[in-house]
PDB file of N, CA, C and O in Angstrom:
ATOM      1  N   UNK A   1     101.778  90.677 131.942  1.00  0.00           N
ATOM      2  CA  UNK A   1     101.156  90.635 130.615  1.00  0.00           C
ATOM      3  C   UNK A   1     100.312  91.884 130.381  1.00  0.00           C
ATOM      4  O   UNK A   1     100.199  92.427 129.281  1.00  0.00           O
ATOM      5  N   UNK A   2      99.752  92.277 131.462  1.00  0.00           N
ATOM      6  CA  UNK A   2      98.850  93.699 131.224  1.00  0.00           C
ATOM      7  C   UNK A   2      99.539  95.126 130.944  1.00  0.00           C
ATOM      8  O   UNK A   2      99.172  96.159 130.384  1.00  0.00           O
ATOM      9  N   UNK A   3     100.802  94.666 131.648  1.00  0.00           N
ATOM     10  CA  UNK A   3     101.592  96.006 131.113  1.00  0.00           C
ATOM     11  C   UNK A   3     101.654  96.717 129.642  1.00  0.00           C
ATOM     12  O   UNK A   3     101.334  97.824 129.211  1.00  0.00           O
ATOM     13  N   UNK A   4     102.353  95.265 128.961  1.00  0.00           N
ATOM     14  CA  UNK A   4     102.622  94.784 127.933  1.00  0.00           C
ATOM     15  C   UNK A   4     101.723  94.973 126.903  1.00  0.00           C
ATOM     16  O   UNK A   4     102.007  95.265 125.741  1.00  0.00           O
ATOM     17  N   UNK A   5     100.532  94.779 127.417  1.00  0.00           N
ATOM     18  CA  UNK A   5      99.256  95.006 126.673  1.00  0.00           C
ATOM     19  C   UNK A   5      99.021  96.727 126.565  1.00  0.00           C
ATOM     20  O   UNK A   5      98.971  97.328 125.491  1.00  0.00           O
ATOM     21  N   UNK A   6      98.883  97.411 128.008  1.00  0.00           N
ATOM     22  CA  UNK A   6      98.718  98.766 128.132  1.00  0.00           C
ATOM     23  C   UNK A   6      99.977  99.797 127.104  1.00  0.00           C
ATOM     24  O   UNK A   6      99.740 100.830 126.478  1.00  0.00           O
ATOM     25  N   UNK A   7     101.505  98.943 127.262  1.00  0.00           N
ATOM     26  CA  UNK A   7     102.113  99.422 126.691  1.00  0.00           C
ATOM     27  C   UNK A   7     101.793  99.684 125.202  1.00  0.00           C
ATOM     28  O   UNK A   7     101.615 100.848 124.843  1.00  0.00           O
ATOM     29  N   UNK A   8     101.702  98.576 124.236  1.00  0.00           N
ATOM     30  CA  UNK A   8     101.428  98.855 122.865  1.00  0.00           C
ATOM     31  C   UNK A   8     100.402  99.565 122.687  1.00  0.00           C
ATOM     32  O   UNK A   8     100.433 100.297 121.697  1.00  0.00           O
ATOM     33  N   UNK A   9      99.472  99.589 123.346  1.00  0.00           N
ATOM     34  CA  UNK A   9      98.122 100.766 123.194  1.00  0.00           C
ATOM     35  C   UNK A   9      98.695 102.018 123.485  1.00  0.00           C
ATOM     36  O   UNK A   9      98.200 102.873 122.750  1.00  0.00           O
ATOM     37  N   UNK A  10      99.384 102.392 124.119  1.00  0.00           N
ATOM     38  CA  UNK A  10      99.607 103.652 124.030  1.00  0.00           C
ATOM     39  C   UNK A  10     100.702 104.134 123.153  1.00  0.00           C
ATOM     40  O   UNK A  10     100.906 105.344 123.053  1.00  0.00           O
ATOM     41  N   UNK A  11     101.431 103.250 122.500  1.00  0.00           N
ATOM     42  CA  UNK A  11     101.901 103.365 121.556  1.00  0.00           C
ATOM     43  C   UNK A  11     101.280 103.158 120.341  1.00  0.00           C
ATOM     44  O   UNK A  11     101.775 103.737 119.374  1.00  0.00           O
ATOM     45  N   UNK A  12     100.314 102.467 120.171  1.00  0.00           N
ATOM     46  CA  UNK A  12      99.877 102.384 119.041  1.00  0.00           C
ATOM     47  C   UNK A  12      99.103 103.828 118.509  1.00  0.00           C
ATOM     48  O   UNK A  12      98.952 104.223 117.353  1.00  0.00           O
ATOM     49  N   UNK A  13      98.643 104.502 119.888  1.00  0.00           N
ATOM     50  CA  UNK A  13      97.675 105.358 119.493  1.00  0.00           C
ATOM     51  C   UNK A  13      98.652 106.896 119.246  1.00  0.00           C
ATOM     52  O   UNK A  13      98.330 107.848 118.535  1.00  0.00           O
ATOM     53  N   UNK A  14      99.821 106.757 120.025  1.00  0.00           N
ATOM     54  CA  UNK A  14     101.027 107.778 119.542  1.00  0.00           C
ATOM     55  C   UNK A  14     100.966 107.531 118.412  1.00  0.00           C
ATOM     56  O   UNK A  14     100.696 108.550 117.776  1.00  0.00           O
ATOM     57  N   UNK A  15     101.108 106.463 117.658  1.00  0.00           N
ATOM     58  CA  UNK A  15     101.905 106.111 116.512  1.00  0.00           C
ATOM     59  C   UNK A  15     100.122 106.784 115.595  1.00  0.00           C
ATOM     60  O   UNK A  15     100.229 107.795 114.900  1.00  0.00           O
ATOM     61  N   UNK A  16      99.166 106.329 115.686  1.00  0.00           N
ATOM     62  CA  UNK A  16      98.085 106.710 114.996  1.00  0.00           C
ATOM     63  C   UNK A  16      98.162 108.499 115.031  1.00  0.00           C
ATOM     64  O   UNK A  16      97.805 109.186 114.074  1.00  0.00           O
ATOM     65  N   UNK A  17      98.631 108.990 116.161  1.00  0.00           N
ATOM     66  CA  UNK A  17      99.069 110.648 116.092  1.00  0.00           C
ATOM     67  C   UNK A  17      99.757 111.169 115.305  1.00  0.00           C
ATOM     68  O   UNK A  17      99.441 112.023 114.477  1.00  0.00           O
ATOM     69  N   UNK A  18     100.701 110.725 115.488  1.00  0.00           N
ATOM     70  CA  UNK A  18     101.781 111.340 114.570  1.00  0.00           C
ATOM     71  C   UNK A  18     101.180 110.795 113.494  1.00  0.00           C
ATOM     72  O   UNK A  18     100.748 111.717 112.802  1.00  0.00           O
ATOM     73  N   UNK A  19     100.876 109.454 112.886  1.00  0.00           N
ATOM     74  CA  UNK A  19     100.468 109.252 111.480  1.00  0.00           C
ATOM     75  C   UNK A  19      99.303 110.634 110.855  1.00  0.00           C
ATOM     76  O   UNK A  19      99.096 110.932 109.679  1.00  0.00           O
ATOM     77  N   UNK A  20      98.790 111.178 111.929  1.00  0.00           N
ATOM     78  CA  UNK A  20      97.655 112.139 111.434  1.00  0.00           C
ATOM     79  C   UNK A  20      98.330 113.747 111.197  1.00  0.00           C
ATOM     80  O   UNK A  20      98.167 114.576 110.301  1.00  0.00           O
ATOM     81  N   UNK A  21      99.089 113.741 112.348  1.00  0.00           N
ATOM     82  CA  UNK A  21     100.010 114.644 112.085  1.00  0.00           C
ATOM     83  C   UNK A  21     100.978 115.091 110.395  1.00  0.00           C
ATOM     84  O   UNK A  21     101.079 115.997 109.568  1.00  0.00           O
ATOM     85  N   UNK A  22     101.429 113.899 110.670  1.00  0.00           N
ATOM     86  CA  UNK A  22     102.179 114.186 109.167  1.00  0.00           C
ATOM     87  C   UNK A  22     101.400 114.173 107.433  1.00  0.00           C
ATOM     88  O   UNK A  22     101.600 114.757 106.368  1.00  0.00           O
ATOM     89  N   UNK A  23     100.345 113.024 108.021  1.00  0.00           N
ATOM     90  CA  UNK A  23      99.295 113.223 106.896  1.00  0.00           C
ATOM     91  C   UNK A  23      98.979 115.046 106.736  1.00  0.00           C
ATOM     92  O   UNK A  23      99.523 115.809 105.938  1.00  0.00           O
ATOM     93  N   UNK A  24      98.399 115.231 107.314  1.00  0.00           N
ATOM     94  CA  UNK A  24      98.204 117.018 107.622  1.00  0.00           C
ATOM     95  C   UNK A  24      99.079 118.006 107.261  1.00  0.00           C
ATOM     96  O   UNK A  24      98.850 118.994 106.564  1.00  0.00           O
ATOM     97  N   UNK A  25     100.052 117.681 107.762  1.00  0.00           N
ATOM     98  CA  UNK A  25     101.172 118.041 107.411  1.00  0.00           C
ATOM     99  C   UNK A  25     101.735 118.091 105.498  1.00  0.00           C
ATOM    100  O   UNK A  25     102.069 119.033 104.779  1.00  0.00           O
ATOM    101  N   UNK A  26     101.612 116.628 105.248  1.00  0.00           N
ATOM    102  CA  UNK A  26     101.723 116.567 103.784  1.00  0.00           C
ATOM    103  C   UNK A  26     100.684 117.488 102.989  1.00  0.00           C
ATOM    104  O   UNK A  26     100.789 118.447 102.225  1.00  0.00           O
ATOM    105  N   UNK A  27      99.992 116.999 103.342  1.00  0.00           N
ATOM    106  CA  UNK A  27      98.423 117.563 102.463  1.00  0.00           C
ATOM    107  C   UNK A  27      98.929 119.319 102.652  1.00  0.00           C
ATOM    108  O   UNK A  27      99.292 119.869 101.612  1.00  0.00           O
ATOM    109  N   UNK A  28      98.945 120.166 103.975  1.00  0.00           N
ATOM    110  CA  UNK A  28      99.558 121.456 103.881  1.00  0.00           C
ATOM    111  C   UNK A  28     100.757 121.785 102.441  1.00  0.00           C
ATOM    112  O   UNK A  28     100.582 122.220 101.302  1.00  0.00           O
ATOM    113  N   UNK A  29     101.516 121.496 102.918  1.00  0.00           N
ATOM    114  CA  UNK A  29     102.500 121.167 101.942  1.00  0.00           C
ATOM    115  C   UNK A  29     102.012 121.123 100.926  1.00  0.00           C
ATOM    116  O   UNK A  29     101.811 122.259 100.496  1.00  0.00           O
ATOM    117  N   UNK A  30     101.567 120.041 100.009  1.00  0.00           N
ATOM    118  CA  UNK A  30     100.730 119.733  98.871  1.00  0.00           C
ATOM    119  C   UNK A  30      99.829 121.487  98.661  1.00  0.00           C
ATOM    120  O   UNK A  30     100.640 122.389  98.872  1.00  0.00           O
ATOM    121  N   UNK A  31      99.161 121.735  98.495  1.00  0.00           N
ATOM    122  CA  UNK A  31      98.372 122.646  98.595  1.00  0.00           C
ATOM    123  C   UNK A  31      99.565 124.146  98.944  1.00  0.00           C
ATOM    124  O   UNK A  31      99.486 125.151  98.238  1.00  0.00           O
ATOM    125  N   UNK A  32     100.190 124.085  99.651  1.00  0.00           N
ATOM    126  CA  UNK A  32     101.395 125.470  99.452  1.00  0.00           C
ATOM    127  C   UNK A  32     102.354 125.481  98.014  1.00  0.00           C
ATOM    128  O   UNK A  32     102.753 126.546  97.541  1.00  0.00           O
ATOM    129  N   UNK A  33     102.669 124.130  97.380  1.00  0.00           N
ATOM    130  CA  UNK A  33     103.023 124.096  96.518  1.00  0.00           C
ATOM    131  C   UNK A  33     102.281 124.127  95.334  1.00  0.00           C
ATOM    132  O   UNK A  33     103.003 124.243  94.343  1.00  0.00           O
ATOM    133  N   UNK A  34     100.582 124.035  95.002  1.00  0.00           N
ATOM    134  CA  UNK A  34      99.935 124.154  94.440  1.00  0.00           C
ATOM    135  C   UNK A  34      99.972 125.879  94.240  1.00  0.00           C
ATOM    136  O   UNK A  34     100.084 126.510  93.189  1.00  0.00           O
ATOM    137  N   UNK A  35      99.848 126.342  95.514  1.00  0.00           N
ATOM    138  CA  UNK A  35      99.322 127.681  95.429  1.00  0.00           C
ATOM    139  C   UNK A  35     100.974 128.816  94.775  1.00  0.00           C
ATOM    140  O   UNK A  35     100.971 129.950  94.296  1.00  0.00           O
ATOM    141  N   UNK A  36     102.102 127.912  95.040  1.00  0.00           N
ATOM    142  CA  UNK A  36     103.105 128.831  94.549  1.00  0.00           C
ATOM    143  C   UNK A  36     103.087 128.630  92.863  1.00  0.00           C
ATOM    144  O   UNK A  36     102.966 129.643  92.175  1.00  0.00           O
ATOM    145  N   UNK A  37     103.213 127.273  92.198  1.00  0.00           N
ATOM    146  CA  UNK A  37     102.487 126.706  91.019  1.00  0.00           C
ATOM    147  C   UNK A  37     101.395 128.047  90.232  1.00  0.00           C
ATOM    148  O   UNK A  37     100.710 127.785  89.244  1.00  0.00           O
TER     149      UNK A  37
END
């Protein structure tokens, strides 16, 4: 059961990465297309 447990935490917190990642990512984006605009 502790695996199981350890497992989704470290996935969850990948998954919270990349969610920050691509947020960042968008927002870049957003703002390069402003600036060609």
């Amino acid at each position: 059961m502790n695996k199981i447990k350890e497992y989704s935490k470290i996935l969850k917190d990948n998954y919270s990465e990349l969610f920050n990642i691509q947020k960042t990512y968008l927002s870049q984006v957003r703002s390069d297309i402003n600036n060609y605009l």
